[in-house]
Residue frames relative to the residue before (quaternion, step in Angstrom):
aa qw qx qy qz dx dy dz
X 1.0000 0.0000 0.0000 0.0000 0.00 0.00 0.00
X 0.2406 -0.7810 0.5682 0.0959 3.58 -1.10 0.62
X 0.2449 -0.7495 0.5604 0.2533 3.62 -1.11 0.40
X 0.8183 -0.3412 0.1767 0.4276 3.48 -1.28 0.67
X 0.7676 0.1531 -0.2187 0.5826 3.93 0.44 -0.45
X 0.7281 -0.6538 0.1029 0.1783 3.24 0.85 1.23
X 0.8910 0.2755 -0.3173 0.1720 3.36 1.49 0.98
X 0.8575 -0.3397 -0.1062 0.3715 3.52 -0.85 1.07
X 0.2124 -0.8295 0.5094 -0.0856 3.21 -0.56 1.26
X 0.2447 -0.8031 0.5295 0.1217 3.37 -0.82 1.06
X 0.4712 -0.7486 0.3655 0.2900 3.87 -1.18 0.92
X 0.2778 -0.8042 0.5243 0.0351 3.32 -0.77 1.32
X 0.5885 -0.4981 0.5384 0.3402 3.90 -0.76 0.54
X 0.4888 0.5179 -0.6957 0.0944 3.75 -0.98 -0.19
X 0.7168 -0.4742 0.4380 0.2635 2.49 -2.38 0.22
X 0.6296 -0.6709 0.2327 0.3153 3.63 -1.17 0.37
X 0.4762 0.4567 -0.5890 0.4666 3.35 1.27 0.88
X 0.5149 0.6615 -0.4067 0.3632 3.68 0.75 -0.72
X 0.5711 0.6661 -0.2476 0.4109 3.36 0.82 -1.55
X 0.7955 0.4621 -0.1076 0.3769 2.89 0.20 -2.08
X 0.6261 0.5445 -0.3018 0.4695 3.16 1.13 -1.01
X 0.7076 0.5220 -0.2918 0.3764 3.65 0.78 -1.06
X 0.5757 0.4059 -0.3402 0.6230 3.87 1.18 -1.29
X 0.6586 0.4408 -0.5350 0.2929 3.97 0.14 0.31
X 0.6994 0.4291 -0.3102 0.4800 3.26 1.18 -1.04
X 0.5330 0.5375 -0.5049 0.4148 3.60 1.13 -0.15
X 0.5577 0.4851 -0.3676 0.5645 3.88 0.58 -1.08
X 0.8164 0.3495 -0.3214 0.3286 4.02 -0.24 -0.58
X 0.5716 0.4529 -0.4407 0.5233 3.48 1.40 0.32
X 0.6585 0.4172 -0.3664 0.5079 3.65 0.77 -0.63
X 0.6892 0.4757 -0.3406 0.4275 3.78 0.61 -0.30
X 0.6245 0.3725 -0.3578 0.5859 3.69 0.58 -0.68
X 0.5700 0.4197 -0.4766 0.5214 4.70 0.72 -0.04
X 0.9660 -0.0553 0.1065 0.2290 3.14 0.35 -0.66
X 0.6473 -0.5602 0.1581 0.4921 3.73 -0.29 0.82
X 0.5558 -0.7011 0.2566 0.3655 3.24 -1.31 0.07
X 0.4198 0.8008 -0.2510 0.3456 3.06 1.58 0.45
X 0.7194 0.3846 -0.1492 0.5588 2.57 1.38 -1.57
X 0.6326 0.5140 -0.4341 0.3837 4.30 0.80 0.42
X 0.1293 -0.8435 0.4904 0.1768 3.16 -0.52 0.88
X 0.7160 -0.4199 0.2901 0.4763 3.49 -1.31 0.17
X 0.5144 0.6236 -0.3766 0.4525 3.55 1.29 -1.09
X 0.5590 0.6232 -0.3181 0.4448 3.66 0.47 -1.68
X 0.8629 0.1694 -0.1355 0.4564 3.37 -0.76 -1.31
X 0.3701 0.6465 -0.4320 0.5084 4.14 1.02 0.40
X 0.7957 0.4234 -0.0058 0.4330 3.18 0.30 -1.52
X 0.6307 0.3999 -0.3188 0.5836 3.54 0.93 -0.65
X 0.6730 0.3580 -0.3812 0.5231 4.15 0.92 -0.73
X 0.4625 -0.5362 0.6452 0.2870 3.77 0.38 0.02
X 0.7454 0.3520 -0.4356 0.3616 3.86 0.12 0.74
X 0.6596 -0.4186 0.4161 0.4654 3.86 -1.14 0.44
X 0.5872 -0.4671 0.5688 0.3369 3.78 -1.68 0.51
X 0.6441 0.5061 -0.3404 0.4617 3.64 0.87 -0.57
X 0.6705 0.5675 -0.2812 0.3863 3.31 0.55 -0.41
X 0.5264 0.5691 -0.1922 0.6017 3.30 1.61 -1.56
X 0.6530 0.5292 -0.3558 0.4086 3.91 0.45 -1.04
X 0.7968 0.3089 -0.2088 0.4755 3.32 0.76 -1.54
X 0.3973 0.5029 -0.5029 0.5800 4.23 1.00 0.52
X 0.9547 0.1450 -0.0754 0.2488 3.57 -0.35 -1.32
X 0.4734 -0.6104 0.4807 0.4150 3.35 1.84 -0.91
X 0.7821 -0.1683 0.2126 0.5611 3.93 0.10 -1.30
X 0.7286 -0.2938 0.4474 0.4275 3.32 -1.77 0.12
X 0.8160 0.4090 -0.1649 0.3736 3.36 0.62 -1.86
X 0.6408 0.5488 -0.3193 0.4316 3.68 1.13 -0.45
X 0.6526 0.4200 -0.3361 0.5336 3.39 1.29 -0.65
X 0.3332 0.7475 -0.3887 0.4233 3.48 1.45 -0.51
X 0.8096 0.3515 -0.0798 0.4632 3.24 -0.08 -1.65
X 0.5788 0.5596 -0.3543 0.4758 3.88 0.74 -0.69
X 0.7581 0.3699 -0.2020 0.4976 3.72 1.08 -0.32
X 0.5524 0.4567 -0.4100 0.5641 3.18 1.45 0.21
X 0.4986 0.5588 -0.3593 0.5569 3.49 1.12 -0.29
X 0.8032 0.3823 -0.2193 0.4008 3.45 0.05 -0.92
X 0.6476 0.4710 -0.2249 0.5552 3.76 1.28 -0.83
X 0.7913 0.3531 -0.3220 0.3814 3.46 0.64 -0.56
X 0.5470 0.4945 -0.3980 0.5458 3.91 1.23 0.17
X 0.0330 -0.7915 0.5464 -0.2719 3.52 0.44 1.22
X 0.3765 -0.7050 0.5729 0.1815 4.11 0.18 1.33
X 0.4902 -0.5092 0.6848 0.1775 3.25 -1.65 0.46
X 0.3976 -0.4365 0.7426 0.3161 3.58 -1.35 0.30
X 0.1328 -0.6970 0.6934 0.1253 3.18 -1.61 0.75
X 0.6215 0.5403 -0.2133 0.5256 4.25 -0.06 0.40
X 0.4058 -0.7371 0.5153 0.1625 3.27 -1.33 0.53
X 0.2059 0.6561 -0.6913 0.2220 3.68 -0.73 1.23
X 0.8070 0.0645 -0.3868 0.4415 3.39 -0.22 0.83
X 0.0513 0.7750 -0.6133 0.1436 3.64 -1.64 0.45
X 0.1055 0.7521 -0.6434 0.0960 2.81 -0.93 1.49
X 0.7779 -0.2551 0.0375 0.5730 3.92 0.32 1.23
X 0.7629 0.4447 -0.2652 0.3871 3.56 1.38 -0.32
X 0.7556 -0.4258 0.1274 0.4812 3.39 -0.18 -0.09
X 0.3795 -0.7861 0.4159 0.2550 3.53 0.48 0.69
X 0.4959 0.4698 -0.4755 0.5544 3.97 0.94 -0.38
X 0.8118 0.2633 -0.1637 0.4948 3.36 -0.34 -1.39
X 0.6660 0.3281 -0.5840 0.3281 3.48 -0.01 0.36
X 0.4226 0.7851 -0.2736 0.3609 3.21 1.38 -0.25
X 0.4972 0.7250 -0.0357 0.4753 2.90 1.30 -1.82
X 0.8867 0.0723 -0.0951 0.4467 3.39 -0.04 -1.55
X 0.5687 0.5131 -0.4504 0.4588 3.55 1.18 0.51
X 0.3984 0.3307 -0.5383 0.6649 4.12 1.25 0.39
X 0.8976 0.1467 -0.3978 0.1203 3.74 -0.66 -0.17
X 0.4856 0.5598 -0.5037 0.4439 3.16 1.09 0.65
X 0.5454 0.5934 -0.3795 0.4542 3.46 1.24 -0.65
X 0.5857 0.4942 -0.3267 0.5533 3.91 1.01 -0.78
X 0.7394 0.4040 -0.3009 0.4466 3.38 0.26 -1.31
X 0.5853 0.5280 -0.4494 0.4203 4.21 0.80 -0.52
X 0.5763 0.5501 -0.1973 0.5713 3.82 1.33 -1.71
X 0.8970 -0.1473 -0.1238 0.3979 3.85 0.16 0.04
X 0.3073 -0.8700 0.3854 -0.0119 2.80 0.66 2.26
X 0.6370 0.5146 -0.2070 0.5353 3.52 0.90 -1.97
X 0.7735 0.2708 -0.2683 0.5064 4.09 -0.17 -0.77
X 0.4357 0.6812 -0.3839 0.4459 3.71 1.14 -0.01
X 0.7100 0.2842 -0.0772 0.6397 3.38 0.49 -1.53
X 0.7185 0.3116 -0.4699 0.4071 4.01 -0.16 -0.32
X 0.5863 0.4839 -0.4804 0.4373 3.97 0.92 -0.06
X 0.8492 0.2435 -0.2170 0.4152 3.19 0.47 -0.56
X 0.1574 0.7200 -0.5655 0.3701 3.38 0.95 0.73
X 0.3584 -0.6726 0.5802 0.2873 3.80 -1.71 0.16
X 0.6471 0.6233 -0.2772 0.3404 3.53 -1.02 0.27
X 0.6208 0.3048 -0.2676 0.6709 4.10 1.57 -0.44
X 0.4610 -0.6784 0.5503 0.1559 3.54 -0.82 1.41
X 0.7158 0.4423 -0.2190 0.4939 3.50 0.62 -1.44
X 0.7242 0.4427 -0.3698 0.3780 3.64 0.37 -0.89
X 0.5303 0.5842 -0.2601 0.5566 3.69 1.62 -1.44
X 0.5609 0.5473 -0.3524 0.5116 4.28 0.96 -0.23
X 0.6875 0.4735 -0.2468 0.4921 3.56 0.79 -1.27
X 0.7590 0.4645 -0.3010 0.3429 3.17 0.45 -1.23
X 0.4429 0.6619 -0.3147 0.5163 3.43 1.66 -1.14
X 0.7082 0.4884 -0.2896 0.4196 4.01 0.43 -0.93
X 0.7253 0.5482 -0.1743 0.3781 2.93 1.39 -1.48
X 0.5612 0.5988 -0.2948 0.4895 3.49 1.74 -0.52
X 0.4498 0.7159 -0.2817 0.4536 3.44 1.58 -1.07
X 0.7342 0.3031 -0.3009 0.5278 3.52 0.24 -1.79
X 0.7672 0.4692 -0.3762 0.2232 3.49 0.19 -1.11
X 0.3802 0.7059 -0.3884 0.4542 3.83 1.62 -0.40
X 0.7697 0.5081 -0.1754 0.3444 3.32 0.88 -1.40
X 0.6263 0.4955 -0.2006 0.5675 3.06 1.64 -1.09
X 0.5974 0.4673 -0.3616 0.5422 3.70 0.66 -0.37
X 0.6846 0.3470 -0.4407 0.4655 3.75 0.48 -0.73
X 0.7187 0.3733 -0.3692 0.4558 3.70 0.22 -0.75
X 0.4589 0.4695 -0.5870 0.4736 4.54 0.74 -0.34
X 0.8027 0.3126 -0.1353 0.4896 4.08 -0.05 -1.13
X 0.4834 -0.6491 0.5612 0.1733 3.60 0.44 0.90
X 0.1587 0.7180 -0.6265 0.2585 3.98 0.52 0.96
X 0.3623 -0.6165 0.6437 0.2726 3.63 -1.50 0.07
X 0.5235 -0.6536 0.4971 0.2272 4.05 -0.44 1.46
X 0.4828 0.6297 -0.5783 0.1896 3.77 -0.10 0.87
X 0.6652 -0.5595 0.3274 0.3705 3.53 -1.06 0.75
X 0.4940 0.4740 -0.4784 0.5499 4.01 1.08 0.21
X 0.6033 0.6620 -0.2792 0.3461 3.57 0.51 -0.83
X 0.7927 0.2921 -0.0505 0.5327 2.99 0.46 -2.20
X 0.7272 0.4919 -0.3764 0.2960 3.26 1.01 0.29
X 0.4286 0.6843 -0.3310 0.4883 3.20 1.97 -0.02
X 0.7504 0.4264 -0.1860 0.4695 3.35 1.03 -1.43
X 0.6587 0.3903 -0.4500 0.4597 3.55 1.18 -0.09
X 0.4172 0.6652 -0.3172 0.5318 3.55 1.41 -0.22
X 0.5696 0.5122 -0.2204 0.6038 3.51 0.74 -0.92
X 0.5016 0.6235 -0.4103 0.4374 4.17 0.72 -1.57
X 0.8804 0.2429 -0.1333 0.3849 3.70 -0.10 -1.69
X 0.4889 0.4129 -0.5731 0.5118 3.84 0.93 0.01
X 0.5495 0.4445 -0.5525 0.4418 4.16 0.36 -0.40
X 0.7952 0.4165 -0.3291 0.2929 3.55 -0.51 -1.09
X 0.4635 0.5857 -0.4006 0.5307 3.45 1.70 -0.75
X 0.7761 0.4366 -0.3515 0.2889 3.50 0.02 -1.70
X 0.8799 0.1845 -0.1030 0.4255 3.64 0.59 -0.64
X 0.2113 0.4291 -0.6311 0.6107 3.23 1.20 1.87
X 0.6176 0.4149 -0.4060 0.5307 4.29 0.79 -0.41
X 0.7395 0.3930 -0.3456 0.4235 3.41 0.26 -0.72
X 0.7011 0.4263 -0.2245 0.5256 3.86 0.77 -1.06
X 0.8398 0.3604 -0.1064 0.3918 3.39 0.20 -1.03
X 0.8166 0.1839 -0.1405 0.5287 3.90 0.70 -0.80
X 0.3959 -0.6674 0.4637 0.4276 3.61 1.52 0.12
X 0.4579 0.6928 -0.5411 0.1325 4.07 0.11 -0.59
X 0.7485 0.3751 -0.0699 0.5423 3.40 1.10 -0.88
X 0.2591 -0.7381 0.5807 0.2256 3.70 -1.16 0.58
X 0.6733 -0.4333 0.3833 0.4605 3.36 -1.29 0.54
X 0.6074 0.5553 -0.3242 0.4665 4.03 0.71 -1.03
X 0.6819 0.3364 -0.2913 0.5805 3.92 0.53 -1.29
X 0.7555 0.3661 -0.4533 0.2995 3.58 -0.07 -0.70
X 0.4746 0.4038 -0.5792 0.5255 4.34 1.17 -0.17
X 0.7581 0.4100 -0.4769 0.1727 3.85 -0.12 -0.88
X 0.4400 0.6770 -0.3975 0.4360 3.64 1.85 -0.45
X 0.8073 0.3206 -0.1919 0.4568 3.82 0.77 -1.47
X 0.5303 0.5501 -0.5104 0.3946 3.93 1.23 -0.49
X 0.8361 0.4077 -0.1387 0.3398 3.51 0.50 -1.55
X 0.7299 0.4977 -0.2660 0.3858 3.70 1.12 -0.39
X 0.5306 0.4950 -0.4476 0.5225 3.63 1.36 0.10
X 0.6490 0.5846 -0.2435 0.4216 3.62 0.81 -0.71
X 0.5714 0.5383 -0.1321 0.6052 3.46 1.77 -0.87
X 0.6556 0.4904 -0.3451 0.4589 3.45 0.75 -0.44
X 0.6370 0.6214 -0.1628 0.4262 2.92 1.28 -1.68
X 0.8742 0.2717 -0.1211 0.3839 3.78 0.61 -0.84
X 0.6879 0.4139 -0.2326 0.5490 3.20 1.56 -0.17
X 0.6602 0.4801 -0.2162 0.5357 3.83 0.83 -1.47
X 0.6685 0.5351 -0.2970 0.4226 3.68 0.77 -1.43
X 0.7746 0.2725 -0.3433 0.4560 3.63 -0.08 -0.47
X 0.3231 0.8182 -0.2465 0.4067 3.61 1.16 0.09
X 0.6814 0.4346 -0.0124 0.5887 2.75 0.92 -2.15
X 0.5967 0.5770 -0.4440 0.3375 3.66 0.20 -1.35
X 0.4610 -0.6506 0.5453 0.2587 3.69 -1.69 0.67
């Protein structure tokens, strides 16, 4: 048996959250290397050190355990605090330098979540914009109102856009795409936002 960066790993009793917990983090190293095509049930077996039967009766399918790691990878916490700053707000620039760092670290499950075209996965992520709306209103000390949480979930798809350009079509450097996400939630917020208000 092998572990996610590829060595040999002997099988250990645990209980059936443990378990579960391991055949996830095994499945989330072989997914975030590579597409989902190219893992096979065997693959992500073999790296947890347990029988395909076993995996079945934790996850069900390739594609259910599939999705359980897009779920889990794509709800990625905000930093909450200030430790970085460069003339802008130091929380939120913070902020968008843990998720671009996350999004750089799981490039491959990065771009297939947020690809068009998988209802179920394009659901998760949709949730996953949800938590992160929430976490963005409460990092910037916003008042929760449905103009709000819609900007910032509005705000959700110019992110996934900006660094599917930067990762995926090259148009954009890692540098332009933070100055696209530091400066344009903050822009929404102070110009568009009082706009919006009744």
């Amino acid at each position: 048996m092998a572990s996610p960066d590829g060595a040999r790993t002997k099988r250990v009793r645990m209980d059936y959250d443990d378990r579960r917990r391991s055949i996830l983090h095994a499945a989330t190293g072989l997914f975030l290397r590579r597409p989902y095509s190219e893992v096979s049930i065997s693959d992500i077996a073999e790296v947890a050190g347990v029988a395909k039967g076993l995996l079945h009766h934790y996850f069900g399918s390739k594609r259910d355990l599939y999705l359980e790691v897009v779920r889990d990878v794509t709800r990625v916490p905000l930093p909450v605090g200030p430790d970085a700053g460069d003339g802008q707000d130091p929380t939120w620039a913070a902020a968008v330098d843990a998720l671009l760092g996350f999004v750089a670290e799981n490039r491959e499950l990065w771009l297939d979540a947020t690809a068009v075209g998988d209802d179920e996965v394009a659901s998760i992520v949709d949730d996953s914009r949800e938590v992160l709306a929430e976490q963005t209103i409460e990092v910037l000390g916003l008042e929760d109102t449905p103009v709000v949480r819609a900007l910032v979930r509005g705000y959700g798809g110019l992110v996934q856009e900006v660094t599917r350009e930067w990762l995926d079509r090259g148009r954009l450097t890692e540098a332009q795409a933070r100055e696209v996400l530091v400066r344009t939630l903050p822009l929404l917020l102070e110009r568009v936002l009082p706009e919006l208000r009744p």
